[in-house]
N, C-alpha and C positions, 0 to 999 in steps of 0.2 A: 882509241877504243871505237868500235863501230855500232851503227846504232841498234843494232841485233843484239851485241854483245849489251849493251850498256841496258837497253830495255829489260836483257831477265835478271841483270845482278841488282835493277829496280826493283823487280817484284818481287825476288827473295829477300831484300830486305826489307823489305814490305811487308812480308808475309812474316818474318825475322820479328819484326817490327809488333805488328798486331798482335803475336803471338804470346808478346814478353808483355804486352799491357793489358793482360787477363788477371791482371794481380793486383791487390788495393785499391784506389777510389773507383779507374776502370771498371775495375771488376764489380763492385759493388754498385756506381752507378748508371752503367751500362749493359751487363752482360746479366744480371741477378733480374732485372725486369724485363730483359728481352727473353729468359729463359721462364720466367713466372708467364709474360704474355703467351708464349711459345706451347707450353703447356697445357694453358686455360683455351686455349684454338679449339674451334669445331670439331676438328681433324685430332688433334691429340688426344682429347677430351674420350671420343670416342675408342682411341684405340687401348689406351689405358685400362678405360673400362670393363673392355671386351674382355672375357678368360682366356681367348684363342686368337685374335688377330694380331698380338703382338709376336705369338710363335710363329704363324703362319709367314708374316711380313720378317723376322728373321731367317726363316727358311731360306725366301724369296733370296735373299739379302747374301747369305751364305754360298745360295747355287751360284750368284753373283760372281761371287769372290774367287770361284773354286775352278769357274768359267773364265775370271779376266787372270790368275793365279796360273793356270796351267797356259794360256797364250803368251804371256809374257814368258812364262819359265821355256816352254818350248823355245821360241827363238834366242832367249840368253843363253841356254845350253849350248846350241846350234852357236853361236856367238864363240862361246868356249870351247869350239870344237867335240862338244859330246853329242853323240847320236844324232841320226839325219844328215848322216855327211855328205850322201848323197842330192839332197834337195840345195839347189841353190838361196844362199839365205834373202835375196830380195824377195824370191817369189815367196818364201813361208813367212818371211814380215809381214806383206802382202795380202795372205790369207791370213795370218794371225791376228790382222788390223781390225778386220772386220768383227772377231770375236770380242778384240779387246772396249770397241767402240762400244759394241750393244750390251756389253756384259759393265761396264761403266755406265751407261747409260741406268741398267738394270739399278746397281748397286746405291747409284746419287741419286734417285729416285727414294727407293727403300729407306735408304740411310736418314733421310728427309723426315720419313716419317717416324723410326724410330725415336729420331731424336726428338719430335714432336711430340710424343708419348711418355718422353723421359726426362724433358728438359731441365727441370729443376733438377734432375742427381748432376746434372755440369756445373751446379754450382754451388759454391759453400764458401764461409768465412776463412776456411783455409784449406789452403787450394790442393794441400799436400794428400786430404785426407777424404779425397772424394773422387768422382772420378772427371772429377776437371780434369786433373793434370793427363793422364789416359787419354780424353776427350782435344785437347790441346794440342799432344805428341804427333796423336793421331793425324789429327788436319793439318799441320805443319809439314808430315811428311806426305802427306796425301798432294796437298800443293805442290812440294818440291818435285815429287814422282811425276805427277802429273806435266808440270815446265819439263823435266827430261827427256820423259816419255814421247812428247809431242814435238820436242825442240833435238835437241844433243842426238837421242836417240835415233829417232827417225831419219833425219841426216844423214847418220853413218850407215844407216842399213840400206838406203836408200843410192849410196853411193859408192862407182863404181870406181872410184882412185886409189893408186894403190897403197895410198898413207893411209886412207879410212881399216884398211883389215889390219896396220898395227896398232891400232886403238880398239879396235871392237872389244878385246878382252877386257879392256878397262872399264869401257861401259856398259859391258853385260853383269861386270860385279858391282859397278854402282846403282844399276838399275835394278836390282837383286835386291842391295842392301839399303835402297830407298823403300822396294815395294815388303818388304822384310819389316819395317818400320811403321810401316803404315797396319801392317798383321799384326804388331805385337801392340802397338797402340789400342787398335780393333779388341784385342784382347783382354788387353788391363782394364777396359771402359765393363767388360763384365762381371773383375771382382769386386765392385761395388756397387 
């Protein structure tokens, strides 16, 4: 195994890992007062408060989404051979890099402080019935998308051998169905 290889199947299980010990004493003696601290912040404190800064900062959050949503979909399309068949796909990775950075950038910002406004709904005695587990999904695949995106992904788009174009389909559906995970996580976190 090379040491490329062996560092991300570390950090997925790592992230594997962290993810599974949000439940019981974990949870309770670590995550319950980081989310009470998390809350009680300057910064939370304030947005909570507010009538309109928690909309306004989900707006933000959304353009985010819709902005790093449509760069990645564009080139996994393109990947799938659907429309833009004329643009060579390194160049529109290329340009879609740049969208997807600042609109990342945008969203882990936002996301920040949502979650600082909201922190104790991540937590509860059981985890089934709150939006921990939503909350959880969410970052799990946000992490995984993220190692793809910047690792597996970019490699293959990036490269001009001709083994990389019979993979690309594969990794424009798993890159799909990472960032597809992270949407619906996104989601769940707001029916509670």
């Amino acid at each position: 195994m090379t040491k490329g290889k062996a560092c991300r199947v570390a950090v997925m299980l790592s992230i594997a890992a962290a993810s599974s010990a949000c439940a019981g004493r974990v949870n309770d003696e670590v995550w319950r007062p980081f989310a009470e601290w998390s809350y009680a912040t300057y910064i939370g404190t304030v947005i909570h408060e507010s009538g309109w800064l928690f909309a306004a900062i989900e707006s933000i959050h959304l353009l985010g989404l819709a902005a790093l949503g449509g760069a990645i979909l564009l080139v996994d399309l393109r990947l799938l051979g659907v429309g833009l068949k004329d643009e060579p796909i390194r160049e529109l990775a290329h340009q879609a890099q740049k969208v997807v950075v600042a609109s990342l950038a945008v969203m882990l910002t936002t996301g920040a402080l949502l979650y600082l406004s909201e922190a104790t709904k991540f937590y509860s005695v059981d985890f089934w019935s709150s939006a921990e587990f939503p909350f959880i999904y969410k970052m799990l695949f946000l992490a995984l998308a993220l190692v793809f995106t910047f690792t597996v992904r970019r490699r293959a788009l990036m490269s001009d051998a001709p083994s990389a174009a019979g993979v690309r389909p594969l990794i424009a559906l798993t890159s799909l169905l990472l960032w597809l995970g992270v949407a619906i996580g996104g989601r769940g976190i707001g029916f509670y």
